[in-house]
BAZA-830637 format. One line per field, with one value per residue (C-alpha): residue in three letters; x, y, z. Coordinates in Angstrom, 1 decimal. Layout:
! residues N
aa <- (ALA | ...)
east <- (X | ...)
north <- (Y | ...)
up <- (Z | ...)
! end
This chain:
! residues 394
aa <- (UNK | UNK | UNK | UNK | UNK | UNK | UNK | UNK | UNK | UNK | UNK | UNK | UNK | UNK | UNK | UNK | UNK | UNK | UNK | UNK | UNK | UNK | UNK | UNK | UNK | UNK | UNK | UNK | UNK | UNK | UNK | UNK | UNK | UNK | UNK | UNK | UNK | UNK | UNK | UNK | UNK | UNK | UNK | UNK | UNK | UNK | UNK | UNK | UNK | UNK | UNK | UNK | UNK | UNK | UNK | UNK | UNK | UNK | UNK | UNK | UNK | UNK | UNK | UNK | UNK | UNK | UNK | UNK | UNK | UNK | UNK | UNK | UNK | UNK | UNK | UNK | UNK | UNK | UNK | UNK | UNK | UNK | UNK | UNK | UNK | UNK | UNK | UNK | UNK | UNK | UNK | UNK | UNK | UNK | UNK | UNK | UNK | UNK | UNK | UNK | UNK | UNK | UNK | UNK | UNK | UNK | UNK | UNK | UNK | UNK | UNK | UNK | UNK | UNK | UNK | UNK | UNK | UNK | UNK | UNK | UNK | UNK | UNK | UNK | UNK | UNK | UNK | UNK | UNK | UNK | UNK | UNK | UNK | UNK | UNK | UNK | UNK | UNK | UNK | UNK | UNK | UNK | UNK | UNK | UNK | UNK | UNK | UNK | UNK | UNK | UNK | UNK | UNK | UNK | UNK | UNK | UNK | UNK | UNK | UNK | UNK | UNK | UNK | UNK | UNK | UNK | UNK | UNK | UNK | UNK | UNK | UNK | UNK | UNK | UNK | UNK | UNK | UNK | UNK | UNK | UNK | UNK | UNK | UNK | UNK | UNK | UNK | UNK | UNK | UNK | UNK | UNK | UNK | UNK | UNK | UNK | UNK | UNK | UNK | UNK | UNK | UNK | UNK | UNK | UNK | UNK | UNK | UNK | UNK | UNK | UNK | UNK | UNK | UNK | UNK | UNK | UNK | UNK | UNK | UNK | UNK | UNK | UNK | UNK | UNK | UNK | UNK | UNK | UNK | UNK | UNK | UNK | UNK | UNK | UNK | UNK | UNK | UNK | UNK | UNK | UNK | UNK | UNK | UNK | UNK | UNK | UNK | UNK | UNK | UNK | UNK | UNK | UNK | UNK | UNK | UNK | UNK | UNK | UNK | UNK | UNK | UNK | UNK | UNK | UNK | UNK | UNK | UNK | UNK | UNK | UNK | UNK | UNK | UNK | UNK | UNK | UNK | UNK | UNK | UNK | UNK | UNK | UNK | UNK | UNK | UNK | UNK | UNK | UNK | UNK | UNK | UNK | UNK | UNK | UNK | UNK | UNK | UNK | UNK | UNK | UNK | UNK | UNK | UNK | UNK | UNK | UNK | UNK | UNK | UNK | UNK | UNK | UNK | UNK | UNK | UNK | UNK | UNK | UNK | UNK | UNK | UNK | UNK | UNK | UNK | UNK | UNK | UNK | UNK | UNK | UNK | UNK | UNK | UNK | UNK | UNK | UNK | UNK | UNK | UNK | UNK | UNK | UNK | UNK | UNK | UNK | UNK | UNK | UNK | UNK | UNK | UNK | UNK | UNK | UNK | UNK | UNK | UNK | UNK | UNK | UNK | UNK | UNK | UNK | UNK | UNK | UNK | UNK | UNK | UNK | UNK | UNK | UNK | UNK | UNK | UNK | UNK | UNK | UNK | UNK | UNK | UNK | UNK | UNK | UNK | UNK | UNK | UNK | UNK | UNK | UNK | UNK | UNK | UNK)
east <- (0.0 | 0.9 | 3.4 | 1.0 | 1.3 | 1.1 | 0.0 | 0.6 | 3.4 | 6.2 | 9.5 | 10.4 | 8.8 | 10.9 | 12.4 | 9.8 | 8.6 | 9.2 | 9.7 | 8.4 | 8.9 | 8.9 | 5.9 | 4.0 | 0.2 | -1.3 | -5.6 | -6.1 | -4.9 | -2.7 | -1.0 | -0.1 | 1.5 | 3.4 | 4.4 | 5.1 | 5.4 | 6.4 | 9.2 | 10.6 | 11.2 | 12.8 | 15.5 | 15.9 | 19.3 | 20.4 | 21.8 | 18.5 | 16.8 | 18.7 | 18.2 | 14.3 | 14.4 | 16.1 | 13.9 | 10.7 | 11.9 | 13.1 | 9.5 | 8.1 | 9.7 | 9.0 | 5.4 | 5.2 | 5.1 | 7.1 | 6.2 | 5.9 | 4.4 | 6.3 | 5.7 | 8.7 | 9.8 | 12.7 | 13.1 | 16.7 | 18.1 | 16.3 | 18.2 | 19.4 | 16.9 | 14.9 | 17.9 | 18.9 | 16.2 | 16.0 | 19.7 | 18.6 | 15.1 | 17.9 | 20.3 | 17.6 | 15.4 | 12.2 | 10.0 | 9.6 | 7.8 | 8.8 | 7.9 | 9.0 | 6.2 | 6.4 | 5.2 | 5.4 | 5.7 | 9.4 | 10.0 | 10.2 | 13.9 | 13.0 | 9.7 | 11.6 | 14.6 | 11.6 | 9.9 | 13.4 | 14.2 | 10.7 | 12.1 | 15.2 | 14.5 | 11.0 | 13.8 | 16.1 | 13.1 | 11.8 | 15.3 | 15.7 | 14.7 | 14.7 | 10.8 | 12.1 | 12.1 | 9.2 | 8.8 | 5.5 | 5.4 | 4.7 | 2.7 | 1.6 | -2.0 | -3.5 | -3.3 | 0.5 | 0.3 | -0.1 | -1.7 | 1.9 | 3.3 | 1.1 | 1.6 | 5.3 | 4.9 | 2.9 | 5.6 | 8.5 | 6.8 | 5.7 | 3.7 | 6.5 | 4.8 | 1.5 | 0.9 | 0.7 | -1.0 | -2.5 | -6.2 | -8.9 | -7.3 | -7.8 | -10.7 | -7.6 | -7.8 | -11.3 | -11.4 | -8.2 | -9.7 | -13.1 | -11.8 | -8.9 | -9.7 | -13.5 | -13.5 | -12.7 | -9.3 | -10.9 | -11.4 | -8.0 | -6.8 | -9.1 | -8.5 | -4.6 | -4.3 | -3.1 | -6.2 | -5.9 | -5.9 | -2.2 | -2.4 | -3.0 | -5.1 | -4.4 | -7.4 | -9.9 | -11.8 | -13.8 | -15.2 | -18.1 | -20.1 | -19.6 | -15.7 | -16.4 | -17.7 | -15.0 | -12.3 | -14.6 | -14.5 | -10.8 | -10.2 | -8.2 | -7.1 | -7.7 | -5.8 | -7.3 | -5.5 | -7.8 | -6.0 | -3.8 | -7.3 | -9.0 | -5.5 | -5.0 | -8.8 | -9.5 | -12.9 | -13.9 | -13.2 | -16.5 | -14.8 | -18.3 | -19.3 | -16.2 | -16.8 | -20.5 | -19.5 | -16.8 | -13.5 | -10.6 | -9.4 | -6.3 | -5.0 | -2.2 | -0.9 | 0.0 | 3.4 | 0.9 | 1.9 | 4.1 | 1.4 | -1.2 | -3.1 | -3.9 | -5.1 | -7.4 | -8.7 | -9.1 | -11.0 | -14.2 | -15.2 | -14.3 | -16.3 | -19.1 | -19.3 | -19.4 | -22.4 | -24.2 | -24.3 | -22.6 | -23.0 | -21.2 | -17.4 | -16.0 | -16.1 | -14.3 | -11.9 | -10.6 | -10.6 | -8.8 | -5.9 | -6.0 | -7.1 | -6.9 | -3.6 | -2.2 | -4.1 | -2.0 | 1.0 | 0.9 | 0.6 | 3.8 | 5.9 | 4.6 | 4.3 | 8.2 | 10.5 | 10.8 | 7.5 | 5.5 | 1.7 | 1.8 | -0.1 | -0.9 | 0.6 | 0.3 | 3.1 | 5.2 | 3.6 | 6.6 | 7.8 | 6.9 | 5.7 | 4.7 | 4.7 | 2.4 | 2.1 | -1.2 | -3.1 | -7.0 | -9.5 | -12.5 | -12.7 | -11.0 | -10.9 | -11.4 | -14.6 | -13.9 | -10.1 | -10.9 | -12.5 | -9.6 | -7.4 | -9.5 | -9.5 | -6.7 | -3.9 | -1.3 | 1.7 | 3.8 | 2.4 | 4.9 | 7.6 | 9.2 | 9.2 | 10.0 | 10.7 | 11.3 | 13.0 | 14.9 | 14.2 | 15.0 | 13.6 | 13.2 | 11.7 | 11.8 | 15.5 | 16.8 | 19.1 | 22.0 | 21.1 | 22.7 | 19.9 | 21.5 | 24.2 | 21.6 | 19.6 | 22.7 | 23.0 | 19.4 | 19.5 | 22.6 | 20.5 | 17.3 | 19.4 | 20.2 | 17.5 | 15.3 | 18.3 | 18.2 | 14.2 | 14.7 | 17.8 | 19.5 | 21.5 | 20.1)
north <- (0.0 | 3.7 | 4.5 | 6.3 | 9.5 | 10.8 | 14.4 | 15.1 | 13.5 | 14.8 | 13.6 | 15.2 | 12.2 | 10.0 | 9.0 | 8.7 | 4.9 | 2.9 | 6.0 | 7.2 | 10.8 | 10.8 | 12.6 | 12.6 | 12.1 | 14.3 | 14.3 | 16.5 | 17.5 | 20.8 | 18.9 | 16.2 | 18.8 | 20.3 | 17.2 | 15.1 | 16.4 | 20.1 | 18.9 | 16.2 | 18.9 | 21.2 | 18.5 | 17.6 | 19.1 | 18.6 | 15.2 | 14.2 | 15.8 | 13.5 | 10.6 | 11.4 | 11.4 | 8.0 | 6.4 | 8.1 | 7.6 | 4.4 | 3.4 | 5.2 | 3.2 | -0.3 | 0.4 | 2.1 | 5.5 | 7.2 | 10.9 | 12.3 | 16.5 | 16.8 | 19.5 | 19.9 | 20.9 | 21.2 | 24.0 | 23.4 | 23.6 | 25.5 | 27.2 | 24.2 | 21.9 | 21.9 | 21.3 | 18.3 | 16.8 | 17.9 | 15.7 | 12.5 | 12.6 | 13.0 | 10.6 | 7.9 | 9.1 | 9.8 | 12.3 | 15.0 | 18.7 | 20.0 | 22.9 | 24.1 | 24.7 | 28.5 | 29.2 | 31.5 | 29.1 | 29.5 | 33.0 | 35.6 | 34.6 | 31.2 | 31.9 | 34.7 | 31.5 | 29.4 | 31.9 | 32.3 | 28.8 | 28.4 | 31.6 | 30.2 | 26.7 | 27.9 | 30.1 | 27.0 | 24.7 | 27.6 | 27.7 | 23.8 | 21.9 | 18.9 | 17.5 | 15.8 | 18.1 | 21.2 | 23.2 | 24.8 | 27.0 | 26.0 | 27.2 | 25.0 | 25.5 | 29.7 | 29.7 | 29.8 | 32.3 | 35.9 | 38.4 | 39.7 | 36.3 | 35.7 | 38.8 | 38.4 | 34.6 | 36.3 | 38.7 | 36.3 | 33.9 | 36.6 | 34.2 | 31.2 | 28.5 | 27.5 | 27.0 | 24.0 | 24.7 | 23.0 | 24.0 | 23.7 | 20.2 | 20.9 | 22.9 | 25.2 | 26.9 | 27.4 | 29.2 | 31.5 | 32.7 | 33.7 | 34.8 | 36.6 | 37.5 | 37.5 | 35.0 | 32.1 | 30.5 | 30.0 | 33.8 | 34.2 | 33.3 | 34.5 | 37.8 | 37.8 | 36.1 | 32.7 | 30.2 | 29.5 | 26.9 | 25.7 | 26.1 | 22.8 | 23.0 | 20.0 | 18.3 | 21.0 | 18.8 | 21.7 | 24.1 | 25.4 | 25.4 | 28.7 | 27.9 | 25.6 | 27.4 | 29.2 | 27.0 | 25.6 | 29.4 | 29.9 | 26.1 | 25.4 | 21.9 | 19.9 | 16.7 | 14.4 | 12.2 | 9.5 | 7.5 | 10.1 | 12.5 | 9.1 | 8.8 | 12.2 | 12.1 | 15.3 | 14.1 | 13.0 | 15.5 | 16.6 | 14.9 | 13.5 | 17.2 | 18.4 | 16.5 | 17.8 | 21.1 | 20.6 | 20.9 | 18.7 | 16.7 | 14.6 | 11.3 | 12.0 | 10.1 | 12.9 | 10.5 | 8.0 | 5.4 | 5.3 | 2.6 | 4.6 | 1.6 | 1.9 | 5.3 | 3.9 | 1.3 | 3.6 | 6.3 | 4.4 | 2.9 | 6.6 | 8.3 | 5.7 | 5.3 | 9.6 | 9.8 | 6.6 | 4.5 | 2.2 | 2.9 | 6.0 | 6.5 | 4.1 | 5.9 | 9.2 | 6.9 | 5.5 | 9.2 | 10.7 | 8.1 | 7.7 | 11.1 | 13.9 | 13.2 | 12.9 | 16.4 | 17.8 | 16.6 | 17.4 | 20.8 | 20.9 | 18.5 | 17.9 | 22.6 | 21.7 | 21.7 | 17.9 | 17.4 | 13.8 | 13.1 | 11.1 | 8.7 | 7.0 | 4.1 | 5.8 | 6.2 | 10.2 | 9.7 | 9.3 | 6.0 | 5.7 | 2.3 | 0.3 | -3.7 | -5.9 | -9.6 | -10.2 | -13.9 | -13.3 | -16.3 | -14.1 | -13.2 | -10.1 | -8.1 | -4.4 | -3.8 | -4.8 | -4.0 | -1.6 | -3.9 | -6.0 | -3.0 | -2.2 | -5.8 | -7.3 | -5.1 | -4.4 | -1.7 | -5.0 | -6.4 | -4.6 | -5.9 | -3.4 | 0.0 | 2.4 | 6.0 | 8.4 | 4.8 | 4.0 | 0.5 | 1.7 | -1.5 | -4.9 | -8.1 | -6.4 | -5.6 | -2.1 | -1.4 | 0.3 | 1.2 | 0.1 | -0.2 | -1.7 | 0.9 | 3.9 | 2.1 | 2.0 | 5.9 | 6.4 | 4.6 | 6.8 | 9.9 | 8.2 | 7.5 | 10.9 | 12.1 | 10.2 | 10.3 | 14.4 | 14.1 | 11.8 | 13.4 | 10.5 | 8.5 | 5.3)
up <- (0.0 | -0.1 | 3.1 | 5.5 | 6.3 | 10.3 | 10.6 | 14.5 | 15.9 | 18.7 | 18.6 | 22.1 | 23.6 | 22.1 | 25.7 | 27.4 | 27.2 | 30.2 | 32.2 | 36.0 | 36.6 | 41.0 | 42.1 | 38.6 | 40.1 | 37.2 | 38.1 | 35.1 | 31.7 | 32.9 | 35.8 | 33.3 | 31.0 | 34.0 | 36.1 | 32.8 | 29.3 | 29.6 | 32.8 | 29.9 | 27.2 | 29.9 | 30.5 | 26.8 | 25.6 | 22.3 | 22.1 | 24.0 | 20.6 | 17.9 | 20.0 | 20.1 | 16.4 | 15.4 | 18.2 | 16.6 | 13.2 | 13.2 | 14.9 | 12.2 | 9.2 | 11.1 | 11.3 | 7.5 | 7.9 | 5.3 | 6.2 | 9.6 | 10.7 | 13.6 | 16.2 | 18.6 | 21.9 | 23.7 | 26.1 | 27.9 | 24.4 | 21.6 | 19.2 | 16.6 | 18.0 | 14.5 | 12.3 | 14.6 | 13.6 | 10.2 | 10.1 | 11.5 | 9.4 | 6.4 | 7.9 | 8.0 | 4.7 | 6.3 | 4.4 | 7.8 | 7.7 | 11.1 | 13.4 | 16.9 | 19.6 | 20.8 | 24.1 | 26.9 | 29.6 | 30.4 | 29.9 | 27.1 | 26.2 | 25.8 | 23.8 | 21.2 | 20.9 | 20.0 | 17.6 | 16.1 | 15.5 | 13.4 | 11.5 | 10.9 | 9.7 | 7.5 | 5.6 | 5.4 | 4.3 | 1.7 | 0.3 | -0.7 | -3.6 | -1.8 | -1.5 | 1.6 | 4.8 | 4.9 | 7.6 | 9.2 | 12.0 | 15.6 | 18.7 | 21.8 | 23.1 | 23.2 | 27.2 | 27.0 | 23.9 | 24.7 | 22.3 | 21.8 | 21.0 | 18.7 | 16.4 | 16.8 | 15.5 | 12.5 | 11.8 | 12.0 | 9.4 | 7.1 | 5.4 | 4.5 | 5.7 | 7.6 | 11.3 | 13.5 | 16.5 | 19.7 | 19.8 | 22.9 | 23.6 | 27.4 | 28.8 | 29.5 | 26.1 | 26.7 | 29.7 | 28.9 | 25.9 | 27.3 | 30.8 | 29.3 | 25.9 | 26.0 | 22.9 | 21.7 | 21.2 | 17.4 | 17.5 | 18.8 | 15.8 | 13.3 | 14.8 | 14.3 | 11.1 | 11.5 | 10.1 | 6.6 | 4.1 | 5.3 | 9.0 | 10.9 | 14.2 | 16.9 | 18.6 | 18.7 | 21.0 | 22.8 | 19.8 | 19.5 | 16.1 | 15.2 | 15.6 | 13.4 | 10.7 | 11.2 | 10.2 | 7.3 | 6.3 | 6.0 | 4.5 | 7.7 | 8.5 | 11.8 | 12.7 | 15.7 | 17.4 | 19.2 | 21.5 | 22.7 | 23.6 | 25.6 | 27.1 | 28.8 | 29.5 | 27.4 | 25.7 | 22.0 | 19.4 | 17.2 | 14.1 | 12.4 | 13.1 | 11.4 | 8.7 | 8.0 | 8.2 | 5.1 | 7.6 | 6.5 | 9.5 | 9.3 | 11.5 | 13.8 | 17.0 | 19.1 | 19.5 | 22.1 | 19.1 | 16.1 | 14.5 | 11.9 | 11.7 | 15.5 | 15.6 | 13.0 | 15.1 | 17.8 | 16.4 | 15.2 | 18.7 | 20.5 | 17.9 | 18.1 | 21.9 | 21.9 | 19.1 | 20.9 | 17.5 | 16.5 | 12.4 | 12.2 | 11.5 | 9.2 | 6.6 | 8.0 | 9.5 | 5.8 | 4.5 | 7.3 | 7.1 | 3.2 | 1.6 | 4.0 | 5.6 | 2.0 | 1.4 | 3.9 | 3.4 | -0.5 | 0.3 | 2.0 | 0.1 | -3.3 | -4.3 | -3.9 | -7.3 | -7.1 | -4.9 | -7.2 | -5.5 | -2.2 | -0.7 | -4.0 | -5.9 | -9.4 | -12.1 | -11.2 | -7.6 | -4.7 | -4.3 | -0.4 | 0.0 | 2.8 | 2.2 | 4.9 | 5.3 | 5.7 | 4.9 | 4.9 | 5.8 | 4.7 | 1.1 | 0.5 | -3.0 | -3.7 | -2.1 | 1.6 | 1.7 | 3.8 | 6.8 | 6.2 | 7.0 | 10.1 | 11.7 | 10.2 | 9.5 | 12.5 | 12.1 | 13.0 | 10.0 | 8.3 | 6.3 | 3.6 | 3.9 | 1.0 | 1.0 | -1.9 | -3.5 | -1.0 | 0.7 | 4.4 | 5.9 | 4.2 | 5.9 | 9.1 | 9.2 | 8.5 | 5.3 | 5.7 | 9.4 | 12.4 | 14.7 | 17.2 | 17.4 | 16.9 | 20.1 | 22.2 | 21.7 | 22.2 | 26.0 | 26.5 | 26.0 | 27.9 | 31.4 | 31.4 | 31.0 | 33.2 | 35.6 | 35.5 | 35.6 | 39.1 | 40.7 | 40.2 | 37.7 | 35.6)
! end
């Protein structure tokens, strides 16, 4: 099949499987940013960085995903953080369009390094033929992002690329833009010039309609993330609603899983169990994964000089391929592949994965990689981590 496509991933936590942060309790969505997520990125230098990459790159490739839209943090080291991973993405030949997440969290030095670094590597991105590495430009959630920050994240992209926003994940973003702004965080946006048909908005879980028609107005993009939004307990993105109102929305895994094919699984019985029926979904489900996110990333990858249609096996389209083993006891043919995908197919089904021609992975061994010396640097990088996280050493 085509190599699938993930449109909301984050490298930064690339280190964090298997780990216990000491006194992480989180009982809601902002305590889980603070005690987990944003307290990983503030430890993550730059080494910590490239070693996120190859672990969610290499991932990436086993279970068939040839492009990645990666939104990044890393607030102990920012400047340079971008093109790190724009080396290993090259290093290891994954198709990547990446982003850093601005925020005022940590201070206004750290959030004008952040705004910088998206400045810096759009220009980079803008100025290469390549159809390889494309660059958006990145903000976290609205209720880290003042007015100010905003406008100076508008100024410093002066209209190179798109934006890749977090959007009313939490109920956060909701009550920051009303208590604070007296809108919405939709508004928010509309009102200093970021929606349009290139921006991508993350989650957008708690919109109202009007937001909604919103977004539809300005052609902007929404990707959901399923398992990741059950996961932090955040509630069930609107996405049939989304769909109705003529919004592209995307697939994306929010980084919870590298595996495309699980998000799919994921987001039917979520969407089902929230509209109380179980007949809805399947078919917004196949054209997230197979139509829109190939939508999106054609806009960023195939406007290039070299850029060939993605997603598709057609003659001039990109050779990303993804190769699955797969024995069916039903019948299967053209007109049910698609159930077959949904209750058969695993990501560890994979066997070969291609990208841009190259066969980076063939019968579940890597080509020309050494994993096993890329994994020895990556545990390097995660015991110091989790050993600065913990006050100790690992």
């Amino acid at each position: 099949m085509p190599g699938l496509i993930n449109c909301h991933t984050h490298i930064y936590s690339g280190l964090a499987r298997g780990l216990a942060i000491k006194g992480c309790n989180p009982h809601n969505f902002l305590e889980n940013l603070e005690q987990q997520w944003w307290n990983i990125d503030r430890h993550l230098s730059l080494d910590g960085t490239r070693a996120s990459a190859y672990a969610t790159i290499l991932d990436s490739i086993r279970n068939g995903v040839t492009t990645i839209f990666d939104h990044h943090a890393s607030f102990k080291e920012i400047p340079g953080s971008l093109f790190a991973i724009k080396d290993v993405a090259q290093e290891l030949g994954m198709r990547a369009c990446l982003c850093y997440e601005v925020s005022d969290r940590d201070g206004m030095e750290k959030r004008d390094q952040s705004i910088a670094e998206n400045a810096e590597f759009a220009k980079w991105a803008a100025g290469q033929d390549s159809d390889m590495i494309a660059a958006m430009f990145g903000g976290h959630a609205l209720f880290t992002l003042s007015d100010e920050t905003l406008n100076k994240m508008v100024e410093a992209n002066d209209g190179l690329t798109g934006f890749h926003i977090h959007v009313c994940e939490g109920m956060n973003d909701v009550y920051d833009s009303l208590q604070n702004h007296g809108c919405t965080a939709i508004h928010r946006l509309l009102d200093h010039g970021l929606l349009g048909e290139k921006t991508l908005l993350g989650h957008c879980i708690h919109i109202t309609p009007a937001d909604m028609d919103i977004v539809a107005q300005t052609k902007t993009m929404i990707v959901n993330n399923p398992e990741s939004n059950m996961n932090n307990a955040v509630g069930c993105a609107p996405v049939l609603e989304f769909f109705k109102r003529g919004i592209l929305v995307a697939m994306g895994t929010d980084a919870y899983t590298h595996d495309m094919l699980e998000s799919l699984k994921a987001f039917i019985p979520i969407q089902r169990h929230n509209a109380c029926l179980p007949n809805v979904g399947w078919a917004e489900a196949m054209d997230m994964l197979f139509k829109n996110n190939r939508t999106v990333a054609e806009k960023y990858f195939s406007a290039k000089p070299q850029g060939k249609p993605l997603g598709v096996l057609a003659p001039g389209a990109a050779a990303d391929v993804a190769i699955f083993d797969y024995k069916p006891f039903t019948p299967f043919s053209a007109d049910n592949i698609d159930g077959h995908i949904l209750f058969g197919l695993e990501g560890k089904n994979c066997r070969t994965t291609v990208i841009n021609g190259h066969v980076l992975y063939k019968d579940r061994e890597f080509q020309e990689i050494d994993e096993d010396a890329i994994n020895a640097q990556i545990l390097v990088e995660a015991k110091k981590l989790w050993g600065d996280l913990n006050g100790c050493s690992y």
